[in-house]
C-alpha positions as CSV (number, residue, x, y, z in Angstrom):
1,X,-44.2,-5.9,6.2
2,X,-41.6,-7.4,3.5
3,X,-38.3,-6.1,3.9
4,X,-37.2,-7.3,0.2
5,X,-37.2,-3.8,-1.0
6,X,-34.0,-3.2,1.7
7,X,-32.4,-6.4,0.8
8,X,-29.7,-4.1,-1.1
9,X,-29.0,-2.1,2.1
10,X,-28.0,-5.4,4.4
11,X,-24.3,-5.4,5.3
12,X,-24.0,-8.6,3.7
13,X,-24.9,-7.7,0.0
14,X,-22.4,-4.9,0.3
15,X,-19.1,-5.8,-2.1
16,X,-17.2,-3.2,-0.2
17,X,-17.5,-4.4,3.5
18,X,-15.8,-8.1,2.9
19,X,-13.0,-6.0,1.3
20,X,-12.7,-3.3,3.8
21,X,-13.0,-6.0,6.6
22,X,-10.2,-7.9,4.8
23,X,-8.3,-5.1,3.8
24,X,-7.9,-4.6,7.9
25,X,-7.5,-8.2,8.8
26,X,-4.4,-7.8,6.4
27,X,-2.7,-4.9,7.4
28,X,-3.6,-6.6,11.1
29,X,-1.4,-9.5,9.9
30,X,1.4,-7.4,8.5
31,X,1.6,-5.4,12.3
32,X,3.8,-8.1,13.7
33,X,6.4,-7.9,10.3
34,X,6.7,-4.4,10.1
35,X,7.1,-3.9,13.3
36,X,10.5,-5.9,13.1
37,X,11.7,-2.8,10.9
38,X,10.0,-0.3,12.3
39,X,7.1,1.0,9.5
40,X,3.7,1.4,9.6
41,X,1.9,-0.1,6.7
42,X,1.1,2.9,5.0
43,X,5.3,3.2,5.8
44,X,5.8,0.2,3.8
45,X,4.0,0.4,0.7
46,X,5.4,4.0,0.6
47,X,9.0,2.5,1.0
48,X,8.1,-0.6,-2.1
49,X,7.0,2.5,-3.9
50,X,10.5,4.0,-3.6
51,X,12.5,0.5,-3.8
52,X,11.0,0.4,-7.0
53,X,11.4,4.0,-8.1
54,X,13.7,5.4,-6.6
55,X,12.9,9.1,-7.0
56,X,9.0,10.8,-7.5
57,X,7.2,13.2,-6.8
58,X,4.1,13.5,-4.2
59,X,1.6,14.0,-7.1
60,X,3.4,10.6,-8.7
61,X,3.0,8.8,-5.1
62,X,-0.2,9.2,-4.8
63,X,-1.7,8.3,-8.1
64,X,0.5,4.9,-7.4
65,X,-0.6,4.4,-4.0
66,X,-4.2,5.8,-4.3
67,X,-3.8,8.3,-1.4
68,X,-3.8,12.1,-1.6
69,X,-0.9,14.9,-0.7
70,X,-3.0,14.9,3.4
71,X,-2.2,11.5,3.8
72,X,1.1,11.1,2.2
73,X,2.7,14.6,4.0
74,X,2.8,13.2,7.6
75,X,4.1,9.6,6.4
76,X,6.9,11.2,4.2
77,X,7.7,13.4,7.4
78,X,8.1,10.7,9.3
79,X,10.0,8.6,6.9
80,X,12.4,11.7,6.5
81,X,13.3,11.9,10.0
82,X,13.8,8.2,10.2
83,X,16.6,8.8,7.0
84,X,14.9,6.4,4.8
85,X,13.6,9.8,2.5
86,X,14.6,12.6,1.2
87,X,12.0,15.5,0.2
88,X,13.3,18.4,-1.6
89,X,11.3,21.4,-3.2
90,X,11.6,21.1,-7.8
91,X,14.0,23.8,-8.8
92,X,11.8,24.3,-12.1
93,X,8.9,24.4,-9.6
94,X,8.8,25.0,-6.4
95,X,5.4,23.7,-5.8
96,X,6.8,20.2,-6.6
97,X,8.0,18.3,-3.9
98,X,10.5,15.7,-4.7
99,X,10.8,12.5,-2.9
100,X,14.2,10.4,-2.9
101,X,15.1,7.3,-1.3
102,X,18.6,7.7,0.6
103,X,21.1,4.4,1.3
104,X,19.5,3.7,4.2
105,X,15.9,3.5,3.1
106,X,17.8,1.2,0.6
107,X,19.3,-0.8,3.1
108,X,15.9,-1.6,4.6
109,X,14.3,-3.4,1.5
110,X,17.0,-6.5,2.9
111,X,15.3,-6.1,6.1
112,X,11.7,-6.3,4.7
113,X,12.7,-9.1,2.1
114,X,10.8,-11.7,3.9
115,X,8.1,-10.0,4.5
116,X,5.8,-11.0,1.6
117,X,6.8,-14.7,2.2
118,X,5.8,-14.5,5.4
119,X,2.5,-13.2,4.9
120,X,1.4,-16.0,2.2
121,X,1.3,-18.1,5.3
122,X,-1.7,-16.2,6.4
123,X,-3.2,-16.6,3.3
124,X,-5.6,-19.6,2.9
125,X,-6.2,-19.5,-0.7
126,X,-4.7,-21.5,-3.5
127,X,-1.9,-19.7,-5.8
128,X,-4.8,-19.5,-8.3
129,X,-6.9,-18.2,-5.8
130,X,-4.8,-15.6,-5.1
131,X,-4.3,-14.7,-9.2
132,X,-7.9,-14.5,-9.4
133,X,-8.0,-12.2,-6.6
134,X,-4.9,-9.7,-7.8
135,X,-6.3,-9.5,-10.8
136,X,-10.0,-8.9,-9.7
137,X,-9.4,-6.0,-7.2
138,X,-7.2,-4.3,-9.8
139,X,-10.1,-4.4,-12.4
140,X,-12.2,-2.8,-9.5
141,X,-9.3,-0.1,-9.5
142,X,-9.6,0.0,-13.5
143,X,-5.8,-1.2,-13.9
144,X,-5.0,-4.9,-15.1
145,X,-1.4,-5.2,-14.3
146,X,0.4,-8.6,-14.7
147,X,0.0,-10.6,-12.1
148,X,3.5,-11.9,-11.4
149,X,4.3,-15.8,-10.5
């Protein structure tokens, strides 16, 4: 029997399982960084979110981070009661909720400085290796941002 008509449906002609498989071997790598400052990962790219922007709302979040209101509700919690957040109902509409970052979710962008320094050592791919790849898993995500030096 010839198998070539199930050739598409081997695990290794599937784009989306080297980049789930790294996607996990990542976040793997980041455990033992974040775990000096006490964030998850999801944690953490909430908190650059906010370093960045200081003040959105959940809607906002989650087009940035690609991750719905489900997903973002319990980490927000949890970054409440650690007093790195602050989530406040709109006052034009109460179906808003409004996320703030407070001085000590401030404070802890110092304590995560190093982080992505650290984690280019687990990287074994030339600097424009890793250009190439920014740029090509963002086109996957239809955005092109500059990749920054």
């Amino acid at each position: 029997m010839n198998d070539s008509k199930y050739d598409s449906l081997k695990l290794r002609m599937q784009l989306c399982f080297p980049l789930y498989a790294v996607s996990r071997e990542m976040i793997k790598r980041y455990r033992p960084h974040l775990d000096k400052i006490g964030l998850t990962y999801t944690q953490y790219i909430v908190m650059m979110v906010f370093w960045e922007e200081k003040k959105l709302n959940v809607k906002q979040l989650g087009e940035r981070l690609y991750l719905d209101s489900g997903t973002l509700t319990p980490v927000l919690k949890t970054l409440e009661a650690k007093g790195y957040l602050c989530r406040r109902r709109s006052t034009e509409d109460e179906r808003v909720l409004t996320v703030e970052i407070t001085k000590a979710g401030e404070d802890l962008k110092d304590e995560a400085l190093n982080i992505p320094r650290e984690m280019m050592n687990h990287i074994a791919l030339t600097h424009d290796e890793i250009k190439t790849l920014y740029q090509l898993t963002y086109k996957l995500l239809n955005e092109a941002p500059e990749f920054k030096e």
